[in-house]
C-alpha positions as CSV (number, residue, x, y, z in Angstrom):
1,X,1.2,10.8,-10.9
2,X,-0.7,9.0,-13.7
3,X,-3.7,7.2,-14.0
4,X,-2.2,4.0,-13.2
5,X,-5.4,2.7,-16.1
6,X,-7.7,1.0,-13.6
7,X,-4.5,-0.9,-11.8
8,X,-4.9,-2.0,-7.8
9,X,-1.6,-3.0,-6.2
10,X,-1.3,-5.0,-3.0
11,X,1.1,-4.0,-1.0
12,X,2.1,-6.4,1.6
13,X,4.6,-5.4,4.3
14,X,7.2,-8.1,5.9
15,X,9.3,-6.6,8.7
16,X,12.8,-8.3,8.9
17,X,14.0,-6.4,12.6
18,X,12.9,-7.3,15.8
19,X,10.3,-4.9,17.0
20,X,12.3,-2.6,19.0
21,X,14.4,-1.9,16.1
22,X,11.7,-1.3,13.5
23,X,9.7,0.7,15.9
24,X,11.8,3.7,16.2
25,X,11.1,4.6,12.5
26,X,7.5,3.7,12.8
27,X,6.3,7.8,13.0
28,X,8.0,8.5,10.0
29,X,6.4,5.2,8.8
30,X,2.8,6.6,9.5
31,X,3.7,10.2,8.0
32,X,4.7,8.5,4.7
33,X,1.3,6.5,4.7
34,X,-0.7,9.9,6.0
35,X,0.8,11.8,2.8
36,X,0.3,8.7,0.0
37,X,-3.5,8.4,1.4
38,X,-4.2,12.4,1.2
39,X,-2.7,12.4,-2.5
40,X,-5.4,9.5,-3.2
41,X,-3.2,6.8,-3.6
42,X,-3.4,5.1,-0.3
43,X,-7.2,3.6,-0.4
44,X,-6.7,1.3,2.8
45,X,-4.2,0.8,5.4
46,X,-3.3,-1.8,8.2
47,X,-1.5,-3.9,10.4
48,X,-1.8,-7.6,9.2
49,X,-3.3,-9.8,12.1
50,X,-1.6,-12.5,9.7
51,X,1.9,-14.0,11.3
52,X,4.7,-13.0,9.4
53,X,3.3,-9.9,7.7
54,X,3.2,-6.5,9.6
55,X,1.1,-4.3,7.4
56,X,-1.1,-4.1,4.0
57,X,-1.7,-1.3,2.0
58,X,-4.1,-0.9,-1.3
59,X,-3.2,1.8,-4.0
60,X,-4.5,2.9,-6.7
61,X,-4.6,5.8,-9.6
62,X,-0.5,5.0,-10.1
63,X,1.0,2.3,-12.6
64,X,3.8,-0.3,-11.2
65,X,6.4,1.2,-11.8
66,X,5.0,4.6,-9.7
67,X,4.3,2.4,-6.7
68,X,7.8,0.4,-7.1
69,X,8.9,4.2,-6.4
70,X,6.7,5.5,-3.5
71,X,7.5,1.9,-1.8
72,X,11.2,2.7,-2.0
73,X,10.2,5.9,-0.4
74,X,8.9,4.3,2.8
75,X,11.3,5.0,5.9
76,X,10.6,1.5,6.9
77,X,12.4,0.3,3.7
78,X,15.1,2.8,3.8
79,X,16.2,2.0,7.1
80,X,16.4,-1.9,5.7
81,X,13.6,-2.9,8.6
82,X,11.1,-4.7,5.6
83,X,10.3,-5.2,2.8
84,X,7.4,-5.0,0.3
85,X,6.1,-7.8,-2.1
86,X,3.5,-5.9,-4.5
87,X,1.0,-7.3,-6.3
88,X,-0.5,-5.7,-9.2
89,X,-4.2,-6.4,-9.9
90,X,-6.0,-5.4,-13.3
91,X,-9.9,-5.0,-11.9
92,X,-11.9,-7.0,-14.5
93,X,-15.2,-6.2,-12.3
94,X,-15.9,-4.2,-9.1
95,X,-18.4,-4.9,-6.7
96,X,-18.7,-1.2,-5.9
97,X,-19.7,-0.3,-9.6
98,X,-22.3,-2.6,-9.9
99,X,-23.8,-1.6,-6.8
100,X,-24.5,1.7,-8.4
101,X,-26.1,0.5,-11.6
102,X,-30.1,1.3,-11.0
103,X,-32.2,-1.9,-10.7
104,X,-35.5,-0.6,-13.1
């Protein structure tokens, strides 16, 4: 995987099945998003308390067209159950940069 140049992508997850469908594929679901987050690319996980949205996911260290891939891998999407809108952020400034800048 590349750098992905300083790119953030939003990931937000809408489930289209009734929960007793979508369920059934939700531990291959969390297997996928244990093996993205251990190769660095998953920063943060988690349901959506938002109605109409099941999950969002941040990435980074991968350019678009990498996480247009790895979202297509989710067994959630192959089994037709959601879908993902991504949105690609370019970090102009990070909170957690300047925080480390010394103060003297």
């Amino acid at each position: 995987m590349s750098t992905g140049d300083g790119l953030t992508h939003v990931l937000i997850i809408r489930n289209w099945a009734p929960a007793e469908v979508y369920r059934q594929y939700t531990p291959d679901h969390i297997a996928y998003l244990d093996r993205f987050h251990a190769a660095g690319v998953f920063r943060l996980s988690g349901r959506s308390t938002s109605p109409g949205h099941a999950g969002v996911i941040i990435a980074e260290g991968v350019t678009h067209d990498e996480i247009s891939r790895i979202v297509e891998d989710d067994p959630y999407v192959k089994a037709g159950v959601c879908e993902y809108q991504i949105v690609t952020v370019e970090a102009l400034s990070d909170r957690r940069a300047a925080a480390t800048i010394p103060t003297e």
